[in-house]
C-alpha positions as CSV (number, residue, x, y, z in Angstrom):
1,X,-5.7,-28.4,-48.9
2,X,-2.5,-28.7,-48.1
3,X,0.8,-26.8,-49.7
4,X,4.5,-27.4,-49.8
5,X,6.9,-24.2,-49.8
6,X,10.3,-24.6,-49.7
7,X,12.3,-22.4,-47.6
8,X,13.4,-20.0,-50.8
9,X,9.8,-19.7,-51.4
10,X,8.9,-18.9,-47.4
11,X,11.8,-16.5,-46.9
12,X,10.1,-14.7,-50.4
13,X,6.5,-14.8,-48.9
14,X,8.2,-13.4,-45.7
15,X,10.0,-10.3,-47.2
16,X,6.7,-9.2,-48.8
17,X,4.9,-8.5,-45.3
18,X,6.1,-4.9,-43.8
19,X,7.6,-4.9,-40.4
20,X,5.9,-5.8,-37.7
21,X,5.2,-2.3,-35.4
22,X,8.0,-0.8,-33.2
23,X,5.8,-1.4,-30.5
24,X,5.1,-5.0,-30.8
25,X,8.6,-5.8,-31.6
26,X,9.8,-3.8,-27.9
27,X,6.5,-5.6,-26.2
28,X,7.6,-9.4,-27.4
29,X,11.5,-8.7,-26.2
30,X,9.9,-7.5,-23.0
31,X,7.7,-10.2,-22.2
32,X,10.4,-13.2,-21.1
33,X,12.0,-10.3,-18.1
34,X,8.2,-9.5,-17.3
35,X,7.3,-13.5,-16.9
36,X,10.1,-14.4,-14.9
37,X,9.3,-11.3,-12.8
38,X,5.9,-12.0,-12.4
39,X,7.1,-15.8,-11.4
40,X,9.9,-14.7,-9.1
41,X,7.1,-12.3,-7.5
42,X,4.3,-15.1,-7.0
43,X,7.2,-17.8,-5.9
44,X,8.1,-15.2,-3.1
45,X,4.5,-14.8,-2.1
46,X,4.8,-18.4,-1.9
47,X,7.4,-18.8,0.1
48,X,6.8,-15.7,3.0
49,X,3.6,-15.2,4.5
50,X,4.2,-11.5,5.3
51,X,5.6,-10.7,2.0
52,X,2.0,-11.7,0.7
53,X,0.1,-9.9,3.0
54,X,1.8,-6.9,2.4
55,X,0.7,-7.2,-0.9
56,X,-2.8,-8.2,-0.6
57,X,-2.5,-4.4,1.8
58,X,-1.1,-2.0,-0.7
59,X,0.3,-3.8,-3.9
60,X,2.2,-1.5,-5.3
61,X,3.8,0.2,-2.2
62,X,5.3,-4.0,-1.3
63,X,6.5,-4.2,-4.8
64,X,8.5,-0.7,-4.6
65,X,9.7,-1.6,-1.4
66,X,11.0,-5.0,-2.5
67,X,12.6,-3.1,-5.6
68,X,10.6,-3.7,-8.3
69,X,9.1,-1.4,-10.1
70,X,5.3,-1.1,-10.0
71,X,3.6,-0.5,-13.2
72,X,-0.2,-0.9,-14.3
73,X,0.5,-3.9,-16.4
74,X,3.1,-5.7,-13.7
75,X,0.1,-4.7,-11.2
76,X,-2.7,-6.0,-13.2
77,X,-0.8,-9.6,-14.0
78,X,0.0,-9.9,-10.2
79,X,-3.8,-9.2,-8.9
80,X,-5.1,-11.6,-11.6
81,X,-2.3,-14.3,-10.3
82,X,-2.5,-13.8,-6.9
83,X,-6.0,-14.0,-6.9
84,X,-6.9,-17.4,-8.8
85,X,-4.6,-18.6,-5.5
């Protein structure tokens, strides 16, 4: 079944849910810096040989040294990418 809402009638529906949670709102506005970091990570690794090795060695001492900041979830997101290579 199939139903028709104008946009008057959407915005209404919309204004009766409570915000979403500080949390996932900071999360969502975070996620298109930590994809094209991942990306611009993994294209590197690409591109230089030794770069990659040094992080296959010690992951998070190759990120800090190439100025990026190593945290658990930027860690875990590059070990599942660099793996499935």
């Amino acid at each position: 079944m199939t139903r028709s809402y104008d946009e008057e009638r959407l915005g209404t529906l919309l204004r009766l849910l409570r915000p979403a949670p500080r949390g996932w709102v900071r999360t969502a506005q975070e996620l298109p810096f930590a994809r094209r970091t991942l990306d611009e990570i993994v294209a590197q690794a690409e591109a230089d040989a030794a770069f990659r090795a040094a992080l296959v060695v010690d992951l998070e001492r190759a990120l800090a040294q190439a100025g990026y900041e190593p945290d658990s979830r930027l860690v875990d997101e590059l070990r599942t990418r660099l793996g499935e290579r």
